[in-house]
N, CA, C and O atoms as a GROMACS GRO file, in nm:
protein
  392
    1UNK      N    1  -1.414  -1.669  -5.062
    1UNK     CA    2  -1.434  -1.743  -5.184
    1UNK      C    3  -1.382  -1.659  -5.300
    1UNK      O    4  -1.384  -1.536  -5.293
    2UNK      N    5  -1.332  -1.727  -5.415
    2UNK     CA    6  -1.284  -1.641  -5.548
    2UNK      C    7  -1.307  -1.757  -5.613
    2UNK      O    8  -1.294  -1.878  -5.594
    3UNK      N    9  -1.370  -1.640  -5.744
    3UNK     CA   10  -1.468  -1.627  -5.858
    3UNK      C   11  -1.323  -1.639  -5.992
    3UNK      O   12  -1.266  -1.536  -6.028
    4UNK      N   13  -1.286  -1.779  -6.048
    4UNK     CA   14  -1.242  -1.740  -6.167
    4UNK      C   15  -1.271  -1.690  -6.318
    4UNK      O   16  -1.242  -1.767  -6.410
    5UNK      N   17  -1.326  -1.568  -6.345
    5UNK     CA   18  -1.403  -1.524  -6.502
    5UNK      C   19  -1.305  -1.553  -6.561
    5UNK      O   20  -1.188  -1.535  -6.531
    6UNK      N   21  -1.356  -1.606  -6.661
    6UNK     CA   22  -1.305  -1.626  -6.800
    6UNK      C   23  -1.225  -1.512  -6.832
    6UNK      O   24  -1.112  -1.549  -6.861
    7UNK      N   25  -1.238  -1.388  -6.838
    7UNK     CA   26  -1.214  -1.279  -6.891
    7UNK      C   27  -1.068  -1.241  -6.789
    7UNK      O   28  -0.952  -1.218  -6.822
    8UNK      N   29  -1.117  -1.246  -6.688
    8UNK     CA   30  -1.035  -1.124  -6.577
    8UNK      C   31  -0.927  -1.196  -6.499
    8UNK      O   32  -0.814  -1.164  -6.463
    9UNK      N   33  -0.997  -1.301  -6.486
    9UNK     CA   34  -0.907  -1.470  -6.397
    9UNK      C   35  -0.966  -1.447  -6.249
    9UNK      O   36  -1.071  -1.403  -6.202
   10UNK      N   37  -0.875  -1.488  -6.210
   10UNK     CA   38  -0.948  -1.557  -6.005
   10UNK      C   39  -0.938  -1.387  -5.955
   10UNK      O   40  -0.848  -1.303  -5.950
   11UNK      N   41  -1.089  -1.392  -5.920
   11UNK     CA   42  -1.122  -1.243  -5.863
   11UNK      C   43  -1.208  -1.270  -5.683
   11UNK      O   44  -1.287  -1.358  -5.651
   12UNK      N   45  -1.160  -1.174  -5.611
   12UNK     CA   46  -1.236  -1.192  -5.454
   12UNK      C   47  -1.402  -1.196  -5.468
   12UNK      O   48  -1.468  -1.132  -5.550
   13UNK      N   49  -1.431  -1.250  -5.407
   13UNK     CA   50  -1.585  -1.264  -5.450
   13UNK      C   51  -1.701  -1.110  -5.427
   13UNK      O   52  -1.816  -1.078  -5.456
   14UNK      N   53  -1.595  -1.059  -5.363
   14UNK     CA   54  -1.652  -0.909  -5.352
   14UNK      C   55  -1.657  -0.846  -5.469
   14UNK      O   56  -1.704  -0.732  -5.464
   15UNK      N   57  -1.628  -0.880  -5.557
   15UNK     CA   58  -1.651  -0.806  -5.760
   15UNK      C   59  -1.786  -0.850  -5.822
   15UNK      O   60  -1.844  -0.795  -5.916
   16UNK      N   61  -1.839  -0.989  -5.731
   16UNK     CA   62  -1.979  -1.051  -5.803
   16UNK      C   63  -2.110  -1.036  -5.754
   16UNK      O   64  -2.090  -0.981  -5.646
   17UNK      N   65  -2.173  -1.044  -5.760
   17UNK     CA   66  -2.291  -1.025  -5.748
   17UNK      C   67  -2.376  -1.158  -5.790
   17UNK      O   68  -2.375  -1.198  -5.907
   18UNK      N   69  -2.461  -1.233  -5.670
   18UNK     CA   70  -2.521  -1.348  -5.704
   18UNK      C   71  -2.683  -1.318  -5.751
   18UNK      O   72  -2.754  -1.230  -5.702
   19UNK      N   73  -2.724  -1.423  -5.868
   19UNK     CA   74  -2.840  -1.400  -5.885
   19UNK      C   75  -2.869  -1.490  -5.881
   19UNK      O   76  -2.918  -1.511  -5.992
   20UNK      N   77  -2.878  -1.612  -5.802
   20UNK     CA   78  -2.974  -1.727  -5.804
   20UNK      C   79  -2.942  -1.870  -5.854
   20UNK      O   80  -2.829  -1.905  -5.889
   21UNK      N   81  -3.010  -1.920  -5.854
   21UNK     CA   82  -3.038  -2.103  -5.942
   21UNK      C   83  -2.973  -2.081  -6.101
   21UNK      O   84  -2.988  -1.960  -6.122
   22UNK      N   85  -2.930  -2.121  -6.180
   22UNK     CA   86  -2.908  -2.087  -6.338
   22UNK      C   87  -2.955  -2.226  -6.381
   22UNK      O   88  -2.942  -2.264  -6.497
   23UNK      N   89  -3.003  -2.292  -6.295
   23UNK     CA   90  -3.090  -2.425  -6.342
   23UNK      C   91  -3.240  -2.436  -6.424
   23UNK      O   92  -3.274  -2.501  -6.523
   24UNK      N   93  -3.324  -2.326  -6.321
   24UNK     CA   94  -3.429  -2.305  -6.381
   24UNK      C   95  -3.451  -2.184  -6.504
   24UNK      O   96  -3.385  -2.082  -6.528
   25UNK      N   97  -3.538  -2.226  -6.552
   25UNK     CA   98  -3.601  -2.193  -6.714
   25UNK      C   99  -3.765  -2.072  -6.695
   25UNK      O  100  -3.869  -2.121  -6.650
   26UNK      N  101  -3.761  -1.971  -6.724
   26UNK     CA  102  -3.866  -1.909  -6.748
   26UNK      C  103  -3.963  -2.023  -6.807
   26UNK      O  104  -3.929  -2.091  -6.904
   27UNK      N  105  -4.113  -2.043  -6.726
   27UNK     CA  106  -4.225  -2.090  -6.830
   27UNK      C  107  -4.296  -1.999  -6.967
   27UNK      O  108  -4.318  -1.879  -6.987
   28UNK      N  109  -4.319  -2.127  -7.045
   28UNK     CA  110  -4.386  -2.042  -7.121
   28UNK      C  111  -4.543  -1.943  -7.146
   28UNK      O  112  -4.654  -1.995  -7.156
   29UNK      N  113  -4.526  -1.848  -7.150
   29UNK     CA  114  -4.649  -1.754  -7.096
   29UNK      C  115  -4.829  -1.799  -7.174
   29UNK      O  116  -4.942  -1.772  -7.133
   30UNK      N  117  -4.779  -1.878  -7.306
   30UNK     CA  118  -4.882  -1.893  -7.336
   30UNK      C  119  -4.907  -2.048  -7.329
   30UNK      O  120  -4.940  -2.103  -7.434
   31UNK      N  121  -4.894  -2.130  -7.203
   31UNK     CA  122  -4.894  -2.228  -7.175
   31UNK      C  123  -5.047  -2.254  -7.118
   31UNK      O  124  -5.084  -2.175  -7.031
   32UNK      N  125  -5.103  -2.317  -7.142
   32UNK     CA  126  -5.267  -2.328  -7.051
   32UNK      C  127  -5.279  -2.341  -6.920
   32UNK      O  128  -5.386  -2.320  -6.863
   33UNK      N  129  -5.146  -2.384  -6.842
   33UNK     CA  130  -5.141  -2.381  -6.718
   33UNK      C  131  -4.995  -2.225  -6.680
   33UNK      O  132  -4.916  -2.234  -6.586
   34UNK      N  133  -4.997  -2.115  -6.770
   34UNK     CA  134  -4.888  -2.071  -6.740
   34UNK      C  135  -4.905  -2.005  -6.629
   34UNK      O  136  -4.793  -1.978  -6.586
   35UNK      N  137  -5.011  -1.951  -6.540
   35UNK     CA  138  -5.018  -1.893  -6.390
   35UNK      C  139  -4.941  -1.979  -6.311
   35UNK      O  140  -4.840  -1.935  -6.255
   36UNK      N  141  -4.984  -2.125  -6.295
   36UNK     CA  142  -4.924  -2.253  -6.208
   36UNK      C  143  -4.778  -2.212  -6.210
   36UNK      O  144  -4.715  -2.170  -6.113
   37UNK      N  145  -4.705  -2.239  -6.414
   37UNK     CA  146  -4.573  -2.263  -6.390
   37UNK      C  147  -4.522  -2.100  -6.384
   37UNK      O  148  -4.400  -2.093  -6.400
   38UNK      N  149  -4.576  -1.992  -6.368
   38UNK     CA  150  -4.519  -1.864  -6.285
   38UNK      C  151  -4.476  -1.889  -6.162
   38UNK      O  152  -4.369  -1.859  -6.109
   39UNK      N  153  -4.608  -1.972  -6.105
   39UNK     CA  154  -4.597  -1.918  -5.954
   39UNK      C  155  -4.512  -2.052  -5.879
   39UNK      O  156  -4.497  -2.061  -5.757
   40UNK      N  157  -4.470  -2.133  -5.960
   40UNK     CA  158  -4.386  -2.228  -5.896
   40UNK      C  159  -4.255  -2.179  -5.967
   40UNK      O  160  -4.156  -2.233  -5.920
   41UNK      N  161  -4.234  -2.107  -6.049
   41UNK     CA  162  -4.116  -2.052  -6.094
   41UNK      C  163  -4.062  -1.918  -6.008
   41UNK      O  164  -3.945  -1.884  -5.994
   42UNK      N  165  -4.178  -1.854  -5.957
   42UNK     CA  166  -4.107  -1.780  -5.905
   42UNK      C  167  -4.075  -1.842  -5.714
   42UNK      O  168  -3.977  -1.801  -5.652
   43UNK      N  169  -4.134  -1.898  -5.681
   43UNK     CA  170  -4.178  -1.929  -5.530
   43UNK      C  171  -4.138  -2.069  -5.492
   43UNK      O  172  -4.087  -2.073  -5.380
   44UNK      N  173  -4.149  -2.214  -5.567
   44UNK     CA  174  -4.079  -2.309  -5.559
   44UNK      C  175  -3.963  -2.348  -5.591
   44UNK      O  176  -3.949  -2.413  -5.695
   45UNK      N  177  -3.851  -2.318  -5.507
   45UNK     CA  178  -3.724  -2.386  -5.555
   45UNK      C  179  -3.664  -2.409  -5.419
   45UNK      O  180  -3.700  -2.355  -5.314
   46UNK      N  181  -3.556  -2.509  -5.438
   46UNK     CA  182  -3.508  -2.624  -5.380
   46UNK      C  183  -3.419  -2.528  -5.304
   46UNK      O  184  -3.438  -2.407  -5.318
   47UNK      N  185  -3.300  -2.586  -5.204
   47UNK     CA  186  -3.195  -2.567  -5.143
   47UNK      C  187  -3.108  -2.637  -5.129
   47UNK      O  188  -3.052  -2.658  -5.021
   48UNK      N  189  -3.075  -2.697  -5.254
   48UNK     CA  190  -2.946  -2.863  -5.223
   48UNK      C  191  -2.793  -2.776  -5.181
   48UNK      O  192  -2.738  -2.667  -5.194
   49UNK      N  193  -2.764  -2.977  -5.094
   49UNK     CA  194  -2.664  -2.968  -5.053
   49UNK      C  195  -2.562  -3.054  -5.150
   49UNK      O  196  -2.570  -3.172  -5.184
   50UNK      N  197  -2.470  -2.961  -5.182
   50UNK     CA  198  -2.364  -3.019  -5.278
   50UNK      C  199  -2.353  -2.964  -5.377
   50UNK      O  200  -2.372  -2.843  -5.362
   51UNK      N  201  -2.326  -3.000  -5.500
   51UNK     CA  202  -2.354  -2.917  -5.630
   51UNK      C  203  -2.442  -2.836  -5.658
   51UNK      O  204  -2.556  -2.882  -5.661
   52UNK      N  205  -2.428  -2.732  -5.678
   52UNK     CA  206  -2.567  -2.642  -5.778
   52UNK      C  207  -2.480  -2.564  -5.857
   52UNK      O  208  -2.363  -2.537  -5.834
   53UNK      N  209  -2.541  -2.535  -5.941
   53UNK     CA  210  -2.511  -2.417  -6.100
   53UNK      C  211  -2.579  -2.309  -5.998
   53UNK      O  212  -2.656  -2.327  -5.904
   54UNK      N  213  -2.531  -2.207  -6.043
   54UNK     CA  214  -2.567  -2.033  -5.980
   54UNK      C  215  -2.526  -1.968  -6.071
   54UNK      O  216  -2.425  -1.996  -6.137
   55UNK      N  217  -2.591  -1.878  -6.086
   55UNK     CA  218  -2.553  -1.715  -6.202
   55UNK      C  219  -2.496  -1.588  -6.131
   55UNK      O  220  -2.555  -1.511  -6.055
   56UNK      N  221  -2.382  -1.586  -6.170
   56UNK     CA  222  -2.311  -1.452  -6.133
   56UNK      C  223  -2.289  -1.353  -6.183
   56UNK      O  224  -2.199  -1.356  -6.267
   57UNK      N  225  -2.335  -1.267  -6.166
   57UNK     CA  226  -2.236  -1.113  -6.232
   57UNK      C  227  -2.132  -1.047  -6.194
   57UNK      O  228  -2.114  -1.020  -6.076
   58UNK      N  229  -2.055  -1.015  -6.282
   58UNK     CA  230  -1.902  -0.951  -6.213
   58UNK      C  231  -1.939  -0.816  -6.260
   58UNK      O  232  -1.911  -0.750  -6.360
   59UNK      N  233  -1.996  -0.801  -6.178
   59UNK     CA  234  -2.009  -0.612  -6.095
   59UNK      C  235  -1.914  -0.524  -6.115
   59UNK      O  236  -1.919  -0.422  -6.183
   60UNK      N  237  -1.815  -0.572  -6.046
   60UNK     CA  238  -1.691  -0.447  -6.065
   60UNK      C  239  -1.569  -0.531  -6.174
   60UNK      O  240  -1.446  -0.522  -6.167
   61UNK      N  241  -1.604  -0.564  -6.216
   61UNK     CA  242  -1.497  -0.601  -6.332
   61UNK      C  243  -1.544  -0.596  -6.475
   61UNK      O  244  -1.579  -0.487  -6.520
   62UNK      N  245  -1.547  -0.705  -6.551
   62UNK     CA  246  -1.602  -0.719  -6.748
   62UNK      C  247  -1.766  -0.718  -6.751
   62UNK      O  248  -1.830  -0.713  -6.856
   63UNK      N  249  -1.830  -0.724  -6.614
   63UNK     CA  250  -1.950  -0.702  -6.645
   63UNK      C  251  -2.010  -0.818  -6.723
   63UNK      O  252  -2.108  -0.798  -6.794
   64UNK      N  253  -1.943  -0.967  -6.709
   64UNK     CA  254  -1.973  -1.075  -6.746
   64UNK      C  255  -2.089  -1.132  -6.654
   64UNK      O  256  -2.107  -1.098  -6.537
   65UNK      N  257  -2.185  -1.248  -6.741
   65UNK     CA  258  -2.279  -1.295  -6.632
   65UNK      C  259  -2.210  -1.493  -6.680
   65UNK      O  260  -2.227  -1.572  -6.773
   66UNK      N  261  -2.141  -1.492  -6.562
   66UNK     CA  262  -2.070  -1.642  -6.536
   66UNK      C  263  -2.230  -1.742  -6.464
   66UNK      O  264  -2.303  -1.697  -6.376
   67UNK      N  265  -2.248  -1.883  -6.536
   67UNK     CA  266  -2.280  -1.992  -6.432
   67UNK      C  267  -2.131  -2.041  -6.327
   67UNK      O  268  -2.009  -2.035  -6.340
   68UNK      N  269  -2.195  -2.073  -6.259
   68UNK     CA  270  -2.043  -2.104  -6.172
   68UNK      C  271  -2.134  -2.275  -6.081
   68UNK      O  272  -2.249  -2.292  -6.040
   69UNK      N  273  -2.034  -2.349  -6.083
   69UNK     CA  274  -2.075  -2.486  -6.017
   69UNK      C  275  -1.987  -2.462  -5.873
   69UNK      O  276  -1.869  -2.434  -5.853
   70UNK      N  277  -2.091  -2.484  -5.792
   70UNK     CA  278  -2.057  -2.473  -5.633
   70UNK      C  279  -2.055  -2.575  -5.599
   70UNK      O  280  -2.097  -2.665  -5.672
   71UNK      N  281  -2.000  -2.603  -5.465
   71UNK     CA  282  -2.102  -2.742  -5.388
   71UNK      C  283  -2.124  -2.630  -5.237
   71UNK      O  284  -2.041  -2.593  -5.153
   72UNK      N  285  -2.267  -2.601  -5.251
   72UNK     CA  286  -2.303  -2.524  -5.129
   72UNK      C  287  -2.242  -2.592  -5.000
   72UNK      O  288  -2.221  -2.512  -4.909
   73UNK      N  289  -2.211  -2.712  -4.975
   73UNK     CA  290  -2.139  -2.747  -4.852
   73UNK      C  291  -2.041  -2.702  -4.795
   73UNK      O  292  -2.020  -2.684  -4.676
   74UNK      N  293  -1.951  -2.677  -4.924
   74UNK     CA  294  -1.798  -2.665  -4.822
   74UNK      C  295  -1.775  -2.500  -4.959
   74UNK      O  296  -1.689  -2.424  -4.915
   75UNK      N  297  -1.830  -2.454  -5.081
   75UNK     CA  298  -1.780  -2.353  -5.118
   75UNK      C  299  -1.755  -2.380  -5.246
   75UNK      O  300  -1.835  -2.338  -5.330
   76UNK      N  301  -1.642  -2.455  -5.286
   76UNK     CA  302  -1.552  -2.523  -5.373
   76UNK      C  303  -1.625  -2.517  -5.499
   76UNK      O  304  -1.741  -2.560  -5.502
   77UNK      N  305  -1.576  -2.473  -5.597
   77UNK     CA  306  -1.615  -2.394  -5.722
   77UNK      C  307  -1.505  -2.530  -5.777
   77UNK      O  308  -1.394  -2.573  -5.745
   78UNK      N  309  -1.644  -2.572  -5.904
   78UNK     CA  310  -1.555  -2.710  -5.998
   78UNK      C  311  -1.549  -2.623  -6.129
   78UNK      O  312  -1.456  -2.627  -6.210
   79UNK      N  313  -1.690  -2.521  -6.141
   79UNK     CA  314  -1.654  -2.457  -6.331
   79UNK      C  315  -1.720  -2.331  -6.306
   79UNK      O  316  -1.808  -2.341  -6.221
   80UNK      N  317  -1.706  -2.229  -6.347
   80UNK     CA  318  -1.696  -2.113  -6.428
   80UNK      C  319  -1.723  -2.153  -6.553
   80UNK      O  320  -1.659  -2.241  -6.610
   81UNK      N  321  -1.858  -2.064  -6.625
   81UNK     CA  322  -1.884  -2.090  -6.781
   81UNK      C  323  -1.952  -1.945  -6.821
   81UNK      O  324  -2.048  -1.894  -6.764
   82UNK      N  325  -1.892  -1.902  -6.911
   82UNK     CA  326  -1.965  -1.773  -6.964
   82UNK      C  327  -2.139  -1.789  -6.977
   82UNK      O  328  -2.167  -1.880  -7.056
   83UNK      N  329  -2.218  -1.745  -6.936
   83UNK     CA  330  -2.384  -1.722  -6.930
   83UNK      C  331  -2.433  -1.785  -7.072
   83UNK      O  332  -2.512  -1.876  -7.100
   84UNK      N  333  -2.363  -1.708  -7.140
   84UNK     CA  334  -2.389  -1.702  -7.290
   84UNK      C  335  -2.367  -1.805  -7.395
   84UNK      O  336  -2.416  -1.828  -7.505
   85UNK      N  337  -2.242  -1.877  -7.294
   85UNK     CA  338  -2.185  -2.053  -7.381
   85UNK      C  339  -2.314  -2.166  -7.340
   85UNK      O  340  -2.361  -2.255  -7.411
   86UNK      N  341  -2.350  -2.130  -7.212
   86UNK     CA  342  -2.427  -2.200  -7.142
   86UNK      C  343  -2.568  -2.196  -7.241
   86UNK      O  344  -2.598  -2.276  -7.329
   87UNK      N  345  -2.638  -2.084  -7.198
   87UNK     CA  346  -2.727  -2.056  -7.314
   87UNK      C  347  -2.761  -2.101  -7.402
   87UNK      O  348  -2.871  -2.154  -7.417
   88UNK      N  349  -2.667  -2.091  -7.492
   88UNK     CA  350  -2.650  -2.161  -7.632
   88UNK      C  351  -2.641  -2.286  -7.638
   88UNK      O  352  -2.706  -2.343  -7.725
   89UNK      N  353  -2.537  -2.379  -7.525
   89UNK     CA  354  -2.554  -2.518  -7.528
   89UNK      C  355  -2.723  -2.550  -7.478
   89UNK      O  356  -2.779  -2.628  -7.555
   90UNK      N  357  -2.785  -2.514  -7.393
   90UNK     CA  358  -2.924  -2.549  -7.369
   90UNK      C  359  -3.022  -2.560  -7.497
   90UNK      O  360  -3.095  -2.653  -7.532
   91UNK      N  361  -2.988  -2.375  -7.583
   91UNK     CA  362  -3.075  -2.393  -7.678
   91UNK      C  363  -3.045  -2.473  -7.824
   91UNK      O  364  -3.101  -2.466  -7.934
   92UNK      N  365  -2.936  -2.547  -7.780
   92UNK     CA  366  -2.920  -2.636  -7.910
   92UNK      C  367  -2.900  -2.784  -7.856
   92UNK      O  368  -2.855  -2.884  -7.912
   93UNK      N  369  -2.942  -2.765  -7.748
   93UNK     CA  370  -2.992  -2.925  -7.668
   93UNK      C  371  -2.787  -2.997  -7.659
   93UNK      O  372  -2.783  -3.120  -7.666
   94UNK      N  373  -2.674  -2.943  -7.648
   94UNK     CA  374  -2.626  -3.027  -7.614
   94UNK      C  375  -2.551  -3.013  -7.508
   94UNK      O  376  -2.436  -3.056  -7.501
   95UNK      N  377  -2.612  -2.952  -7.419
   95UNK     CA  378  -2.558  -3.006  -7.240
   95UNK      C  379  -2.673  -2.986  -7.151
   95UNK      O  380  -2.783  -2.950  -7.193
   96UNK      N  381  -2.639  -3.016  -6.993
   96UNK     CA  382  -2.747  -3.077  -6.925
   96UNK      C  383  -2.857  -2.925  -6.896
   96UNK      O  384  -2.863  -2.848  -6.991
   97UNK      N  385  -2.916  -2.899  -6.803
   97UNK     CA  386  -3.003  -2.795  -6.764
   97UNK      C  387  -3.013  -2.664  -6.737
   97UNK      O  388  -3.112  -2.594  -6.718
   98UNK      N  389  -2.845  -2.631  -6.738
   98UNK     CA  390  -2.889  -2.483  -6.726
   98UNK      C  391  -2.727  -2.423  -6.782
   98UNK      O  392  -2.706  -2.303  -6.791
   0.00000   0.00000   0.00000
């Protein structure tokens, strides 16, 4: 599989480093139920087949943290998005979840 960063271009996937879902959201700590949404934040999550958003780090390269859209089925990478564009579209509400 290869990882295209924004920064560096189409790199072997041996430069990244995966960290997970980039779907889900830290709860908030002073929530009245915030133990619940810890412990389903850290311990409940899904395994779909097809699309998912994932968070990458490029380890041996710019040291960027990319979302990247997979489809866990077959591999096939549709987007690459800087962590940080992503971010920002969430916290100003104009794109979807993560």
């Amino acid at each position: 599989m290869r990882i295209k960063c924004p920064y560096c271009g189409e790199r072997s996937l041996d430069e990244f480093a995966y960290y997970g879902d980039a779907t889900v959201t830290r709860p908030n700590l002073d929530a009245p139920d915030a133990m619940d949404q810890f412990t389903a934040y850290v311990y409940e999550r899904t395994n779909p087949a097809g699309p998912h958003r994932e968070l990458w780090y490029h380890a041996a390269g710019c040291h960027a943290w990319l979302v990247v859209t997979r489809d866990t089925t077959n591999h096939k990478i549709s987007t690459v998005e800087l962590a940080r564009d992503v971010a920002l579209q969430r916290a100003s509400g104009t794109k979807g979840d993560a």
